[in-house]
C-alpha positions in Angstrom: 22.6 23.0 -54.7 22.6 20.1 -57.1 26.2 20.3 -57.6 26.5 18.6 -53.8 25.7 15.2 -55.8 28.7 15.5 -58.1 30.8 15.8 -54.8 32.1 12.3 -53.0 31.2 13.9 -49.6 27.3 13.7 -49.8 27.8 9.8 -51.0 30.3 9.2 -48.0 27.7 10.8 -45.7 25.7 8.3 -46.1 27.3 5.4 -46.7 27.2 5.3 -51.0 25.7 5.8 -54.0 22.8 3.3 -53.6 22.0 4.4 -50.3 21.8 7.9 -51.0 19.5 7.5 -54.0 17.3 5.4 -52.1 17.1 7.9 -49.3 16.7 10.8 -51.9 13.9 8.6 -53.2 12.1 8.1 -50.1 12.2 11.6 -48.4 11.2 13.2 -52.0 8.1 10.9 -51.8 7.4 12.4 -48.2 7.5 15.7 -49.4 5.5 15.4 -52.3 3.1 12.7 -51.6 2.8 12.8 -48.4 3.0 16.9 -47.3 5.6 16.2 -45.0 7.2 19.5 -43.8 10.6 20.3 -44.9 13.3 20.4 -42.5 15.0 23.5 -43.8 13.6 27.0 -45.3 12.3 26.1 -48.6 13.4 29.7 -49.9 12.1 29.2 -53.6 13.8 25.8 -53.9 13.1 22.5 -55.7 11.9 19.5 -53.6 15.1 17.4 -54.4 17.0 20.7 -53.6 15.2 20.5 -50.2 16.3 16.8 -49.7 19.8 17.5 -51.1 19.8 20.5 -48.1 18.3 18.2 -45.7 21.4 15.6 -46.1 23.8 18.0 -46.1 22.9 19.8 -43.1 22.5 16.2 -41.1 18.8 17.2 -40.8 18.0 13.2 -42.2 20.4 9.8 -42.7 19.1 6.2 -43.3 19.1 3.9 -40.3 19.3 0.2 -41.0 17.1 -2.2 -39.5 17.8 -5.8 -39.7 14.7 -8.0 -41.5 15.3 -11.1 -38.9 14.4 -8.7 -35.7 10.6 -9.3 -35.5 10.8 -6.8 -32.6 10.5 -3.7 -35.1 7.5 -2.9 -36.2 8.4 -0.8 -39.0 9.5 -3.7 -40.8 12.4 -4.5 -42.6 14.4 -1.9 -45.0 15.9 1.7 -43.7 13.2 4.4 -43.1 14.6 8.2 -42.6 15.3 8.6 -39.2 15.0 12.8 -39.0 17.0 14.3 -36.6 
């Protein structure tokens, strides 16, 4: 499972290699801080293999929103936008 990061296609997914550690970052943080539920069948697997999975299968991507738009209240940044 880890060897999806050595591959260009889960950094094109979404959108680089910044972007993706940040959103790694984030969703392990939900899962292991925060109890979220993972999106696929854990089946013995790490968190970060879970995330990887996640990614792979679409299941999360990061969704910009702009710091100037005071209409979001979720504030500036990207949060996971699950899907």
């Amino acid at each position: 499972m880890i060897e999806a990061l050595r591959s260009d296609e889960i950094v094109n997914k979404v959108g680089g290699r910044f972007k993706l550690c940040a959103l790694i970052q984030r969703r392990l943080r939900q899962l292991a801080i925060e109890s979220a539920r993972p999106l696929v069948d854990r089946e013995g697997r790490t968190d970060l293999e879970i995330v990887v999975e996640e990614i792979m299968q679409d299941k999360i991507a990061p969704r910009w929103i702009d710091a100037t738009d005071m209409s979001d209240k979720s504030g500036p940044g990207w949060p996971l936008t699950t899907q």
